[in-house]
mmJSON file of the N, C-alpha and C atoms, coordinates in Angstrom:
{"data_MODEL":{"atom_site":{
"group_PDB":["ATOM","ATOM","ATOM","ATOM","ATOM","ATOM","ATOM","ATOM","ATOM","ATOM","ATOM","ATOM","ATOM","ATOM","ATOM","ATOM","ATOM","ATOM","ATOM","ATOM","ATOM","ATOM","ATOM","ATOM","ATOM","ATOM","ATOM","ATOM","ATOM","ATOM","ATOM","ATOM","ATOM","ATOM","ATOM","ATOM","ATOM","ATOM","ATOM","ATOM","ATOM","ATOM","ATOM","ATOM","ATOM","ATOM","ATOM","ATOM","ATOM","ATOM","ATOM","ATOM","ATOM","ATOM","ATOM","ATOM","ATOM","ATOM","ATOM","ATOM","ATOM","ATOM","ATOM","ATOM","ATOM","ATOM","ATOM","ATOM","ATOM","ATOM","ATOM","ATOM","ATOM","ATOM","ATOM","ATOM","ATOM","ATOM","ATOM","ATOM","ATOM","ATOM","ATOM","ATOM","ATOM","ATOM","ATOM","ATOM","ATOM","ATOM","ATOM","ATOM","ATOM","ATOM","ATOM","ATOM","ATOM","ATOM","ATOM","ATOM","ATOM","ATOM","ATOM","ATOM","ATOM","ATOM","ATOM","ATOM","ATOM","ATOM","ATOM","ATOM","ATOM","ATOM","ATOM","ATOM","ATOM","ATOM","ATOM","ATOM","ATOM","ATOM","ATOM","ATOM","ATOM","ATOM","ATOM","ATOM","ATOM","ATOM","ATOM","ATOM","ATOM","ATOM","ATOM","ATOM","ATOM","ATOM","ATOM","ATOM","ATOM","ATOM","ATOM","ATOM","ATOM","ATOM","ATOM","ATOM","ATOM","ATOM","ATOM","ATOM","ATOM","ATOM","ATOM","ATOM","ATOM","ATOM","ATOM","ATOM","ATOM","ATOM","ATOM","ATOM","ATOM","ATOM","ATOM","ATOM","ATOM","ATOM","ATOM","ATOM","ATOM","ATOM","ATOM","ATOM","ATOM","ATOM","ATOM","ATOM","ATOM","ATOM","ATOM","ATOM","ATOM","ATOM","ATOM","ATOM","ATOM","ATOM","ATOM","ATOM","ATOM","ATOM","ATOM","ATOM","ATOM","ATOM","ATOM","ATOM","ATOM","ATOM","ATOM","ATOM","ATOM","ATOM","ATOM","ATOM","ATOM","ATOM","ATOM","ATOM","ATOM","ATOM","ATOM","ATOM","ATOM","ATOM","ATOM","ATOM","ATOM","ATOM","ATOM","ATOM","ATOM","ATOM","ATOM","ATOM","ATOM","ATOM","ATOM"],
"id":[1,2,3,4,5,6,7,8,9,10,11,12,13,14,15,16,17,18,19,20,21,22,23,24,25,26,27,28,29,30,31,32,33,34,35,36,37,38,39,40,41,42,43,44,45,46,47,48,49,50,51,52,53,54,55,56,57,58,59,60,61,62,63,64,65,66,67,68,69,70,71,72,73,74,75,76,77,78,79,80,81,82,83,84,85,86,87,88,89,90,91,92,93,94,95,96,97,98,99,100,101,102,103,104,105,106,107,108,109,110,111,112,113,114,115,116,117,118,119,120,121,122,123,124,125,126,127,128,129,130,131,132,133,134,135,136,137,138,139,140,141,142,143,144,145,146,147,148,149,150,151,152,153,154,155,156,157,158,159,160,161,162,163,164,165,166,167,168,169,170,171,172,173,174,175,176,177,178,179,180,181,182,183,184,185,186,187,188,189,190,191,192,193,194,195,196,197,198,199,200,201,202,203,204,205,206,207,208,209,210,211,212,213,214,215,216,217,218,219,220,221,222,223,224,225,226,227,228,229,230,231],
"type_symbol":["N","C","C","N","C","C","N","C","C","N","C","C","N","C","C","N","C","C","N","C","C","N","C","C","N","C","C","N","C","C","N","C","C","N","C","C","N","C","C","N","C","C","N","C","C","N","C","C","N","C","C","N","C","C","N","C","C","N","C","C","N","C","C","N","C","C","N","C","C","N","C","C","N","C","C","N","C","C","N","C","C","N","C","C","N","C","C","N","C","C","N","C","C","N","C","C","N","C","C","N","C","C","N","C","C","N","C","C","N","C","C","N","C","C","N","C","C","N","C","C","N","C","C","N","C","C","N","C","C","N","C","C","N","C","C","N","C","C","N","C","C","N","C","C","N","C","C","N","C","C","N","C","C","N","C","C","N","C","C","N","C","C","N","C","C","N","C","C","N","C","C","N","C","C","N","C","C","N","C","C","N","C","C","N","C","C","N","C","C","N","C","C","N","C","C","N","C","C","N","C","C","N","C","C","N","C","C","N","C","C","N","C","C","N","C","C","N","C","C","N","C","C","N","C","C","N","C","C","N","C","C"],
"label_atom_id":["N","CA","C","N","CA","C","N","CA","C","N","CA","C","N","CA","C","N","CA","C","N","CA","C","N","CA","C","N","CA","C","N","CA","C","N","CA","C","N","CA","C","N","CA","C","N","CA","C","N","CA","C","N","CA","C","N","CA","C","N","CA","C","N","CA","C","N","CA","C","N","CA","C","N","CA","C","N","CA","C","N","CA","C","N","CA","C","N","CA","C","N","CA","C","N","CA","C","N","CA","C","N","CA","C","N","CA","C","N","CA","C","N","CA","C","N","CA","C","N","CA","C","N","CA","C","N","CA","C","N","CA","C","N","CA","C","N","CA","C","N","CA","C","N","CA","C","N","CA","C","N","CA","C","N","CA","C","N","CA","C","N","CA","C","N","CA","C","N","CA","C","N","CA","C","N","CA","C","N","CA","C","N","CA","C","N","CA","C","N","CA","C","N","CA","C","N","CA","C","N","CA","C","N","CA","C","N","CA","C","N","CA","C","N","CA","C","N","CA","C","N","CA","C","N","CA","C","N","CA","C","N","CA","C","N","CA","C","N","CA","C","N","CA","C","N","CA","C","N","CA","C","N","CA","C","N","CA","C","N","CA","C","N","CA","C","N","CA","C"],
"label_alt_id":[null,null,null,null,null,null,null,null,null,null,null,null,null,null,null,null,null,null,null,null,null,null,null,null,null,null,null,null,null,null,null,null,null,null,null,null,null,null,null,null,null,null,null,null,null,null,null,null,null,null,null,null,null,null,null,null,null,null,null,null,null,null,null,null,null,null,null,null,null,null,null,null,null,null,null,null,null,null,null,null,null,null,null,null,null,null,null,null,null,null,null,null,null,null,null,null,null,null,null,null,null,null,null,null,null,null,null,null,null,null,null,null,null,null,null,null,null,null,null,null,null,null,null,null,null,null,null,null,null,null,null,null,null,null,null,null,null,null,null,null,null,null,null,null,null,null,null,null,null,null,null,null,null,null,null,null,null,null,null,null,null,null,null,null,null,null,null,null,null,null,null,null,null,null,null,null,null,null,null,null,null,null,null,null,null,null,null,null,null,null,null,null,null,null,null,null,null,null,null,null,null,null,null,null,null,null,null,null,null,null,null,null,null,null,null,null,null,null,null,null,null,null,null,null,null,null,null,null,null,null,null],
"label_comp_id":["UNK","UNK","UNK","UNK","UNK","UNK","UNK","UNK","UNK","UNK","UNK","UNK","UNK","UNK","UNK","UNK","UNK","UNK","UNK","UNK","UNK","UNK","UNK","UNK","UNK","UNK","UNK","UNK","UNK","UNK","UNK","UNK","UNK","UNK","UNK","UNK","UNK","UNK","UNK","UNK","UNK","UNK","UNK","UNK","UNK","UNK","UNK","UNK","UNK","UNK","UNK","UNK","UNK","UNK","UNK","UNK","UNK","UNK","UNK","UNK","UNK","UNK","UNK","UNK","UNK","UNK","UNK","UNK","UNK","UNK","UNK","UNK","UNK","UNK","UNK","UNK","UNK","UNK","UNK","UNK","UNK","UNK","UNK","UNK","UNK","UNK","UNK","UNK","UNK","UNK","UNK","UNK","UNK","UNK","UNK","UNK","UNK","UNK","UNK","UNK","UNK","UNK","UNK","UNK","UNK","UNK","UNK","UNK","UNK","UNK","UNK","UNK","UNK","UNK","UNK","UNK","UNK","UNK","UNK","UNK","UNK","UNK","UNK","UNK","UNK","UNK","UNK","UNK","UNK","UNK","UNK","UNK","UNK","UNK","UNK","UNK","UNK","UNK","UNK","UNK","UNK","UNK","UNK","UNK","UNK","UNK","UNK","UNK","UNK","UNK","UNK","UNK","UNK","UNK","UNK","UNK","UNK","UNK","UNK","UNK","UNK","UNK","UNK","UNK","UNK","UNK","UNK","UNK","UNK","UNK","UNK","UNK","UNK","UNK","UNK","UNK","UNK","UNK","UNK","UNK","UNK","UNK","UNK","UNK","UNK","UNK","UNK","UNK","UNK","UNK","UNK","UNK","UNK","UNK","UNK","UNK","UNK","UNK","UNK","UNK","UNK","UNK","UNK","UNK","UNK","UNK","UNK","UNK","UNK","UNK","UNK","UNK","UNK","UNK","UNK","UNK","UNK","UNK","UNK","UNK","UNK","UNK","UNK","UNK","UNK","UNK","UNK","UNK","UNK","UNK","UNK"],
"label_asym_id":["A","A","A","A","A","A","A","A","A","A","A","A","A","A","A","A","A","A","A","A","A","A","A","A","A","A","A","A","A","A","A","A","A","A","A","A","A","A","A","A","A","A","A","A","A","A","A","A","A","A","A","A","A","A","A","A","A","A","A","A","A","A","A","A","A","A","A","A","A","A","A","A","A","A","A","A","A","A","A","A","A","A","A","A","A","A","A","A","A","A","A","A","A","A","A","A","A","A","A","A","A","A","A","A","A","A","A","A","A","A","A","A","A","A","A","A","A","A","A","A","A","A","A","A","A","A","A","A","A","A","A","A","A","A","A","A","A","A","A","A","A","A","A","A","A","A","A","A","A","A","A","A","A","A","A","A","A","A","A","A","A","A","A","A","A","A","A","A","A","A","A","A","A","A","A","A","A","A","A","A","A","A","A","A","A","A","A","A","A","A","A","A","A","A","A","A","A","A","A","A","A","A","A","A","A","A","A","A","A","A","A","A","A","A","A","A","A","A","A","A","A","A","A","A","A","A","A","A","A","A","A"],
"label_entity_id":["1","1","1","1","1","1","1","1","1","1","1","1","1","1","1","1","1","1","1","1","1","1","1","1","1","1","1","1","1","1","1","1","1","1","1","1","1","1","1","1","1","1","1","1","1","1","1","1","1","1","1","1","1","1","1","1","1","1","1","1","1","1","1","1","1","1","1","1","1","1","1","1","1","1","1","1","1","1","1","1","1","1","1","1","1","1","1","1","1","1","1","1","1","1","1","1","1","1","1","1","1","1","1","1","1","1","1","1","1","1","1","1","1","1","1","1","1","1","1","1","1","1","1","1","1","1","1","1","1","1","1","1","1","1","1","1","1","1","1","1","1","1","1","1","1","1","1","1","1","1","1","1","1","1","1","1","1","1","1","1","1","1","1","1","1","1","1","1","1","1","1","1","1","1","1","1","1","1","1","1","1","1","1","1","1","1","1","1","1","1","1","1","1","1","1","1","1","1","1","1","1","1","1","1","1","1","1","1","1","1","1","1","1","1","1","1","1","1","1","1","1","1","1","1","1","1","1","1","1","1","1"],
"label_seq_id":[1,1,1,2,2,2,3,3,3,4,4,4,5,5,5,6,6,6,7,7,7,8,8,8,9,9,9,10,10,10,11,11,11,12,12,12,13,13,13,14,14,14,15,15,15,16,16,16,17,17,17,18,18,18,19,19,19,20,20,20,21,21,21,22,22,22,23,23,23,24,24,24,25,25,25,26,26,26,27,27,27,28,28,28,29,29,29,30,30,30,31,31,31,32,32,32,33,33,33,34,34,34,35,35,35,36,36,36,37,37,37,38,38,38,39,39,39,40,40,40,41,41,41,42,42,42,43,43,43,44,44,44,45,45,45,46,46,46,47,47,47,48,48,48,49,49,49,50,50,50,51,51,51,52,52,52,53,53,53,54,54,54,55,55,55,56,56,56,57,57,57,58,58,58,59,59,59,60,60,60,61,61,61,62,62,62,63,63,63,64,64,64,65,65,65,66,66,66,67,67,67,68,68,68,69,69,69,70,70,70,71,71,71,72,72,72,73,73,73,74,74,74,75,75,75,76,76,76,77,77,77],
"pdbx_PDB_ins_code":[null,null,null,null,null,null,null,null,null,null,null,null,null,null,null,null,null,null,null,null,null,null,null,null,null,null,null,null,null,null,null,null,null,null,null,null,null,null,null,null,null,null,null,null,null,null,null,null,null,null,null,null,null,null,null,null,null,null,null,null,null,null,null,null,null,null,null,null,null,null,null,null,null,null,null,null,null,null,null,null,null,null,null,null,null,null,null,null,null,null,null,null,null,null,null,null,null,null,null,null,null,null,null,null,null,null,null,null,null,null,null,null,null,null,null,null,null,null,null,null,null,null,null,null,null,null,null,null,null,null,null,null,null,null,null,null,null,null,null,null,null,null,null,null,null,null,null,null,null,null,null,null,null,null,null,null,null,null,null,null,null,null,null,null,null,null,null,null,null,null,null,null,null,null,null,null,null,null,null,null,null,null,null,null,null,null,null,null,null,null,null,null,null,null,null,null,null,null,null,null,null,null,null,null,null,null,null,null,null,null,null,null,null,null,null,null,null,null,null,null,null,null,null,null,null,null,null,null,null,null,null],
"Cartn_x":[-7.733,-6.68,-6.83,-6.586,-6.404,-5.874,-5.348,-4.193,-4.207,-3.477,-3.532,-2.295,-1.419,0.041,0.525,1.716,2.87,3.03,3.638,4.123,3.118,2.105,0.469,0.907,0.707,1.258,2.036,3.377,4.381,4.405,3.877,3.861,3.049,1.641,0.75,1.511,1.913,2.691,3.447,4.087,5.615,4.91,3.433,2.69,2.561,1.856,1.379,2.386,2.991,4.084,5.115,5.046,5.472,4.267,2.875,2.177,2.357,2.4,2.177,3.652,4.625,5.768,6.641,6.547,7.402,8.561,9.597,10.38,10.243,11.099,11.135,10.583,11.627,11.511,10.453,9.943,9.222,7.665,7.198,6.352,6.437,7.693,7.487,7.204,7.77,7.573,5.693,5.217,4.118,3.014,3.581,2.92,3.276,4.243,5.034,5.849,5.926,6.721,8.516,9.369,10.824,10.941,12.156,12.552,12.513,13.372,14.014,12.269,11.714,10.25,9.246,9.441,8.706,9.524,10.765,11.971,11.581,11.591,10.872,9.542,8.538,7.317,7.332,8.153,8.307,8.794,9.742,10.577,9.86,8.826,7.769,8.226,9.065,9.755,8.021,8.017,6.536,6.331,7.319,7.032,6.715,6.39,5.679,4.92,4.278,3.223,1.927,1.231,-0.305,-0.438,-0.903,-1.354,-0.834,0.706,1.303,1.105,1.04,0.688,-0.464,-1.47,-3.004,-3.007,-2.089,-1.689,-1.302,-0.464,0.718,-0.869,-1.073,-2.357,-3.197,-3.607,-4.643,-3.886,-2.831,-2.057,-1.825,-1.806,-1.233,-3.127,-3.998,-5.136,-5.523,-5.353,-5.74,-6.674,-7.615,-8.879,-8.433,-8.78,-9.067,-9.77,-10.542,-11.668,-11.724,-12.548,-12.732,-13.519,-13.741,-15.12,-14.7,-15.623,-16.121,-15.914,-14.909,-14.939,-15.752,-17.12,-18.421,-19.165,-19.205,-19.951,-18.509,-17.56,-16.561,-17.066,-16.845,-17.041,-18.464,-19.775,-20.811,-20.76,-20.674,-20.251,-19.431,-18.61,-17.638,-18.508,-19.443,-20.224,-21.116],
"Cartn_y":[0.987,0.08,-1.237,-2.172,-3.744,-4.296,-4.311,-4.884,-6.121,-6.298,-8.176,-8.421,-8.093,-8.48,-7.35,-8.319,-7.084,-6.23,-6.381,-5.074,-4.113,-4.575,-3.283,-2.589,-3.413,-2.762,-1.333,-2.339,-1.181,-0.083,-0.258,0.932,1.703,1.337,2.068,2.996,2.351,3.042,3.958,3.993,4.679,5.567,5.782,6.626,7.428,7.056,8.255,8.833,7.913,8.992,10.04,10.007,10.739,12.132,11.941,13.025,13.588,13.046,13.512,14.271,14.381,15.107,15.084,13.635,12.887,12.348,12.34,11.024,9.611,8.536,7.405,7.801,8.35,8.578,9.127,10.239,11.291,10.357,9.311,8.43,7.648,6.666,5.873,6.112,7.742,8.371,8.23,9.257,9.309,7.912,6.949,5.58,5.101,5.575,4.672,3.454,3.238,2.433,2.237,1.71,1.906,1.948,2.777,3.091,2.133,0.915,-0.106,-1.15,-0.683,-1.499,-0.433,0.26,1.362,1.048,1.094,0.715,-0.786,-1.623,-2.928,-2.909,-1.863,-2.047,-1.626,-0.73,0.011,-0.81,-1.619,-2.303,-3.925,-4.053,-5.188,-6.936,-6.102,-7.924,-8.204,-9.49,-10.391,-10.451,-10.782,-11.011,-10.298,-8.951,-8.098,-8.419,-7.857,-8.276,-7.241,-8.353,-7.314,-6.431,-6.464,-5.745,-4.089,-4.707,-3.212,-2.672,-3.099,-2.979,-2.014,-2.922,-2.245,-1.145,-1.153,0.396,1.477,1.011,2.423,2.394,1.86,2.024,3.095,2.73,3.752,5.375,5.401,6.683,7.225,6.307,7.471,7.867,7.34,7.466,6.397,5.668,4.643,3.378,3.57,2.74,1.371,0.034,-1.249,-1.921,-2.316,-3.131,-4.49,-5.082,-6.675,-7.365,-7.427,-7.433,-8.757,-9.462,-11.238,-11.199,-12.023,-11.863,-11.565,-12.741,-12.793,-11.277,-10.413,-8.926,-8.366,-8.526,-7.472,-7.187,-8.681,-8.912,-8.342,-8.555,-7.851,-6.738,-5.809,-4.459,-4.139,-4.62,-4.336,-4.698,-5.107,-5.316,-3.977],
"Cartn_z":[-8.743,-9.162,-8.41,-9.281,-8.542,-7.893,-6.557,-5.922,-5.53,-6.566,-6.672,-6.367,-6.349,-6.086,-5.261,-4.656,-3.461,-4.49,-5.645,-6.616,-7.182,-6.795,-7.095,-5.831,-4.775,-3.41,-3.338,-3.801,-3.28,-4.045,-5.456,-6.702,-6.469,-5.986,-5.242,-4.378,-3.143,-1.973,-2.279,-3.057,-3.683,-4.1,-5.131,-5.91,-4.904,-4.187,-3.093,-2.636,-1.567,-1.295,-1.904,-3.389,-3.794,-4.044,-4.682,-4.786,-3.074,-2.312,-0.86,-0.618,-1.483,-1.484,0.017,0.22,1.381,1.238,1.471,1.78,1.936,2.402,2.678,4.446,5.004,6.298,7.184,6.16,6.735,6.877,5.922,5.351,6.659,6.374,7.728,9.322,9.587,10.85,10.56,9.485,9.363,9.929,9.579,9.454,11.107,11.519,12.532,12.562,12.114,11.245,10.962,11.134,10.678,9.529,9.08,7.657,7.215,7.625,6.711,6.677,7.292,7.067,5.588,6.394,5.023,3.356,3.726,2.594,1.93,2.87,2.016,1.761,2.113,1.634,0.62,-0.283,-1.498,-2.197,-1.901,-2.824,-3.094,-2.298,-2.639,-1.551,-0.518,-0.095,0.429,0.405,0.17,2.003,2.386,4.078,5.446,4.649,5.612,6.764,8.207,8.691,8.052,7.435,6.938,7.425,8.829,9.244,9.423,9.809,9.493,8.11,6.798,4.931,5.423,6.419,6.124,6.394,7.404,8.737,7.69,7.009,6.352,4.797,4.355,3.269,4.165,5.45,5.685,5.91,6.891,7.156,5.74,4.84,3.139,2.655,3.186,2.541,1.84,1.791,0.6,1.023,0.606,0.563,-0.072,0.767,0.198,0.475,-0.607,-0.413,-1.073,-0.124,-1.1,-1.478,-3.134,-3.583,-4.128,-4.164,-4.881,-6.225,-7.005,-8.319,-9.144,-8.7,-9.551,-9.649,-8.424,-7.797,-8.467,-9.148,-9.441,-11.181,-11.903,-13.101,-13.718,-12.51,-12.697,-13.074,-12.349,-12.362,-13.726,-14.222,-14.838,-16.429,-16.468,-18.089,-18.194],
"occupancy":[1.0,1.0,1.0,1.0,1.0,1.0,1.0,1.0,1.0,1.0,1.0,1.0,1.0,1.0,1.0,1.0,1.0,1.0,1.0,1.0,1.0,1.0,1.0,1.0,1.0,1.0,1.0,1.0,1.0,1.0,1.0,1.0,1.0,1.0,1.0,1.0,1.0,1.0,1.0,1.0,1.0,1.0,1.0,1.0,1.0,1.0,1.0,1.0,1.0,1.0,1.0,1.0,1.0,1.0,1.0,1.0,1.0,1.0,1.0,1.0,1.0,1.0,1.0,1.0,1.0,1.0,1.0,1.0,1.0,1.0,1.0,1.0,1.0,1.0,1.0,1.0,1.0,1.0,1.0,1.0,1.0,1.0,1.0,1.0,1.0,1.0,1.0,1.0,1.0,1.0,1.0,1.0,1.0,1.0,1.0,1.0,1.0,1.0,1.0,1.0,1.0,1.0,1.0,1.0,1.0,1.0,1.0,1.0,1.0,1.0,1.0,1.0,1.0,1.0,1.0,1.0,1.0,1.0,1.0,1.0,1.0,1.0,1.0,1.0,1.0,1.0,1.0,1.0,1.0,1.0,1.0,1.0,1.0,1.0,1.0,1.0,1.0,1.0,1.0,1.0,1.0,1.0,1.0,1.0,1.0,1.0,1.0,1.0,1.0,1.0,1.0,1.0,1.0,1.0,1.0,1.0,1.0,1.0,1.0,1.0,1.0,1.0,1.0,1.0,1.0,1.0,1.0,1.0,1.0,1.0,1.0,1.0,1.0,1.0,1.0,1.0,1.0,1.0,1.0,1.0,1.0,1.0,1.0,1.0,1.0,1.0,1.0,1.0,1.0,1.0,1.0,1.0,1.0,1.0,1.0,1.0,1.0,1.0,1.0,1.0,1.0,1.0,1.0,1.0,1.0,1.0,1.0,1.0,1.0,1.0,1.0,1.0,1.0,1.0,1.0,1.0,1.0,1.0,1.0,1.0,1.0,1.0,1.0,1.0,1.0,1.0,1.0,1.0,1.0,1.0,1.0],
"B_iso_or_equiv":[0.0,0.0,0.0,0.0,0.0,0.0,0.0,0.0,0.0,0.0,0.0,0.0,0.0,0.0,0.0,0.0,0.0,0.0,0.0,0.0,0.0,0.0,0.0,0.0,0.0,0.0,0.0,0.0,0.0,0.0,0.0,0.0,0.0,0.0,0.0,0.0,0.0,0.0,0.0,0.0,0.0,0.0,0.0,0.0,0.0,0.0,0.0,0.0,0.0,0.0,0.0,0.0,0.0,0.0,0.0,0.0,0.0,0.0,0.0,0.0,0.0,0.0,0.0,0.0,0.0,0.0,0.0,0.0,0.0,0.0,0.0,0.0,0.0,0.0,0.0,0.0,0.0,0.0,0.0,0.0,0.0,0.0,0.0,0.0,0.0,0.0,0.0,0.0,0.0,0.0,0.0,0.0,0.0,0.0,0.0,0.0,0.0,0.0,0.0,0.0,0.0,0.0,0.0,0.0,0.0,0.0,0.0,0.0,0.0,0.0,0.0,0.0,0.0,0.0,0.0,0.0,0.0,0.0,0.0,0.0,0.0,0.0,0.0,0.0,0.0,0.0,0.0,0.0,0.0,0.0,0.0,0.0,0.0,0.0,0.0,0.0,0.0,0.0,0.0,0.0,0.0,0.0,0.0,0.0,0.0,0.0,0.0,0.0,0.0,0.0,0.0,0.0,0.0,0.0,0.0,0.0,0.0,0.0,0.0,0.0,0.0,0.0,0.0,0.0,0.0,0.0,0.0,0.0,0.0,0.0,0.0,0.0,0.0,0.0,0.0,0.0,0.0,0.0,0.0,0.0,0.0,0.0,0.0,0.0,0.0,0.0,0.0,0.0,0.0,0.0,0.0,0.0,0.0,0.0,0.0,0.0,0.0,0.0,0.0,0.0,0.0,0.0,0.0,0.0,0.0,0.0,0.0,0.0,0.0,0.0,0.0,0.0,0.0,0.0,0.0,0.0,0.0,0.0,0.0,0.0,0.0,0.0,0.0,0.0,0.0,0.0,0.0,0.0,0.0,0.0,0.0],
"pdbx_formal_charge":[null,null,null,null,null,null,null,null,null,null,null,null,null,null,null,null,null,null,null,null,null,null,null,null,null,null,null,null,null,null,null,null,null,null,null,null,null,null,null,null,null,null,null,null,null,null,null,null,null,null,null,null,null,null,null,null,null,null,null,null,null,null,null,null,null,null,null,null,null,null,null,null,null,null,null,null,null,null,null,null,null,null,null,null,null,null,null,null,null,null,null,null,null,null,null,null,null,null,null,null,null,null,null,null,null,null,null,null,null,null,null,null,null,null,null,null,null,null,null,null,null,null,null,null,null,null,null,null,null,null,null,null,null,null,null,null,null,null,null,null,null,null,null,null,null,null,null,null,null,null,null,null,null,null,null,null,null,null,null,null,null,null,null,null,null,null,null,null,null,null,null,null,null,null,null,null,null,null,null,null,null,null,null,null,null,null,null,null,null,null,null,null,null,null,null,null,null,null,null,null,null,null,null,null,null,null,null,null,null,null,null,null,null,null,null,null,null,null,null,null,null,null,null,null,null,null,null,null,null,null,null],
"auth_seq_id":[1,1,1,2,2,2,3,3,3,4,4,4,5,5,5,6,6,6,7,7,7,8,8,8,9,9,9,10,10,10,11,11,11,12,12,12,13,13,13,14,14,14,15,15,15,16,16,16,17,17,17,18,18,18,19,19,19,20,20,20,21,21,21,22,22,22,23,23,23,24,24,24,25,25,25,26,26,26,27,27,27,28,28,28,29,29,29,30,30,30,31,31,31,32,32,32,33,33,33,34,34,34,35,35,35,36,36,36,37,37,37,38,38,38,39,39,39,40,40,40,41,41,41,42,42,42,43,43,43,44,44,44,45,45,45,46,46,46,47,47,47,48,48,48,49,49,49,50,50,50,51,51,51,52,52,52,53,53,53,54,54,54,55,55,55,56,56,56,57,57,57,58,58,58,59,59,59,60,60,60,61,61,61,62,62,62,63,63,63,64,64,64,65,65,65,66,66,66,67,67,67,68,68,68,69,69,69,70,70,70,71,71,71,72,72,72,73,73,73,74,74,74,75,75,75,76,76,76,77,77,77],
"auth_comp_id":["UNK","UNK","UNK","UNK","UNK","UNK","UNK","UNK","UNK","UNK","UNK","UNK","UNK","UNK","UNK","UNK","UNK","UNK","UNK","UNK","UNK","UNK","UNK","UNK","UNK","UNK","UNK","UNK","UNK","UNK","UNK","UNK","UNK","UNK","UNK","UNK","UNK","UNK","UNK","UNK","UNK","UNK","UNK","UNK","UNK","UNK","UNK","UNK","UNK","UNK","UNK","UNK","UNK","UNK","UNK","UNK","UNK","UNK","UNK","UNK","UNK","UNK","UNK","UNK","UNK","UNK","UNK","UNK","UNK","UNK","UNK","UNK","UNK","UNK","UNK","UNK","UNK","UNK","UNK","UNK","UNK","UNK","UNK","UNK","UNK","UNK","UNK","UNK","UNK","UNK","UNK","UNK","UNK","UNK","UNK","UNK","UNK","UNK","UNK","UNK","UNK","UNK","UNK","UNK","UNK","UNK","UNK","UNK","UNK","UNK","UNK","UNK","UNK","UNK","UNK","UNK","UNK","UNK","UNK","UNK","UNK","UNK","UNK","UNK","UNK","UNK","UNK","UNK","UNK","UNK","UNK","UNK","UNK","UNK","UNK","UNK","UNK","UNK","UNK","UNK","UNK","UNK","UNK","UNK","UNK","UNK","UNK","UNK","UNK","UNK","UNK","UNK","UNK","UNK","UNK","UNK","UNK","UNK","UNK","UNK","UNK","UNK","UNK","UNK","UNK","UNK","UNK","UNK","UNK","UNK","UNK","UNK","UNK","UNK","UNK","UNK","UNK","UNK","UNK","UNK","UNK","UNK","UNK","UNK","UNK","UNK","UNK","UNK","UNK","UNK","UNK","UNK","UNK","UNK","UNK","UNK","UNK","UNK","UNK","UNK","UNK","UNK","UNK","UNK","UNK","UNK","UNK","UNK","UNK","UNK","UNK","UNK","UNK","UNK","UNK","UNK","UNK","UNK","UNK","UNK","UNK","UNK","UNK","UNK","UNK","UNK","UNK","UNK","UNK","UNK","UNK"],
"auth_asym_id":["A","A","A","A","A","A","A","A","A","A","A","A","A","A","A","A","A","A","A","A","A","A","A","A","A","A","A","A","A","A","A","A","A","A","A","A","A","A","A","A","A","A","A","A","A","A","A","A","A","A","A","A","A","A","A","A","A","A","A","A","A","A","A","A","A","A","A","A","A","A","A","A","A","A","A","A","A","A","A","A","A","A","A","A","A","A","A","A","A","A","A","A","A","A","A","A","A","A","A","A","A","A","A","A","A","A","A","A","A","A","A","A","A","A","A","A","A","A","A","A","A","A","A","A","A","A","A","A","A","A","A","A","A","A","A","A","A","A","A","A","A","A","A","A","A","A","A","A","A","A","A","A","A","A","A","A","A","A","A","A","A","A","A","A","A","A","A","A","A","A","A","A","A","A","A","A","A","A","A","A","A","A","A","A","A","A","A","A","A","A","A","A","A","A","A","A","A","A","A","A","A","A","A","A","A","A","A","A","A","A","A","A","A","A","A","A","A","A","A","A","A","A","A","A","A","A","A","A","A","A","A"],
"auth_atom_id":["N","CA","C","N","CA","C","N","CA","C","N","CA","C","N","CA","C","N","CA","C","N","CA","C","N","CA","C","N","CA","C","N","CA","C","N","CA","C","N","CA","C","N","CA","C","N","CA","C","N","CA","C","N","CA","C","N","CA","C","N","CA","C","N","CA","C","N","CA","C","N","CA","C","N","CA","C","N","CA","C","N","CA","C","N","CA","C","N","CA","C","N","CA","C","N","CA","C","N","CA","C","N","CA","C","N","CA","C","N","CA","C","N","CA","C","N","CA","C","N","CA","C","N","CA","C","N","CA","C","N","CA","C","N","CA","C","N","CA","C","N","CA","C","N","CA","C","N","CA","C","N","CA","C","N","CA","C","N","CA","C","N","CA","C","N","CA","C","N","CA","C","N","CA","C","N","CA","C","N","CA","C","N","CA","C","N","CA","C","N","CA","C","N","CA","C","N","CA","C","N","CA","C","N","CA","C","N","CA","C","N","CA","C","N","CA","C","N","CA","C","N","CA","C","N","CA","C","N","CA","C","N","CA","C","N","CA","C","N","CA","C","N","CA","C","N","CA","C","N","CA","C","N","CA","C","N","CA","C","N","CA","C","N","CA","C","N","CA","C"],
"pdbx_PDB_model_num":[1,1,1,1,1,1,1,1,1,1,1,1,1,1,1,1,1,1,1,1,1,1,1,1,1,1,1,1,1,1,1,1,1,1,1,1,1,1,1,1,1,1,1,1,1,1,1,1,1,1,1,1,1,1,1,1,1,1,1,1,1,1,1,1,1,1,1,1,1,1,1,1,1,1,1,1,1,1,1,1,1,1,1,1,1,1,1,1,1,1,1,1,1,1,1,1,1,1,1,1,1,1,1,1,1,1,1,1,1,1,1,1,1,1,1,1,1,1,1,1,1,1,1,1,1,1,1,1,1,1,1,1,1,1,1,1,1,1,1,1,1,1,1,1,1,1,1,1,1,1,1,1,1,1,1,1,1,1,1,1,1,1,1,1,1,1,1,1,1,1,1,1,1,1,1,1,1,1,1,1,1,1,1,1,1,1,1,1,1,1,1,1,1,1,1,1,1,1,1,1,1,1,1,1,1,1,1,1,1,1,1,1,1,1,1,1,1,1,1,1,1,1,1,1,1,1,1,1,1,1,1]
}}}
């Protein structure tokens, strides 16, 4: 999937944590993280610190990578 926007983000986020049959809470403990931070990462507020985004992406499993439009579009014919 493409994550081009906070709302790929958080729909992503929300996805998993639900197959992972977690909570809000249980997620953010998981991550380390505060609820009400885990709570706006779901709900998409834009002003996150990255780095914590990158943090809670890796603790759920989730791979991101960043490929060059031109090396994306290649691939993709």
């Amino acid at each position: 999937m493409k994550l081009n926007s906070v709302e790929a983000i958080s729909t992503t986020i929300k996805k998993r944590r639900i197959q992972l049959e977690l909570t809000q809470a249980e997620t953010a403990a998981l991550c380390n993280v505060g609820n009400r931070f885990f709570s706006e990462l779901e709900n998409g507020k834009e002003t996150l610190q990255i780095g914590k985004v990158l943090h809670c992406l890796e603790m759920l499993g989730i791979n991101v990578y960043a490929v060059n439009r031109e090396d994306d579009s290649r691939e993709n014919k």
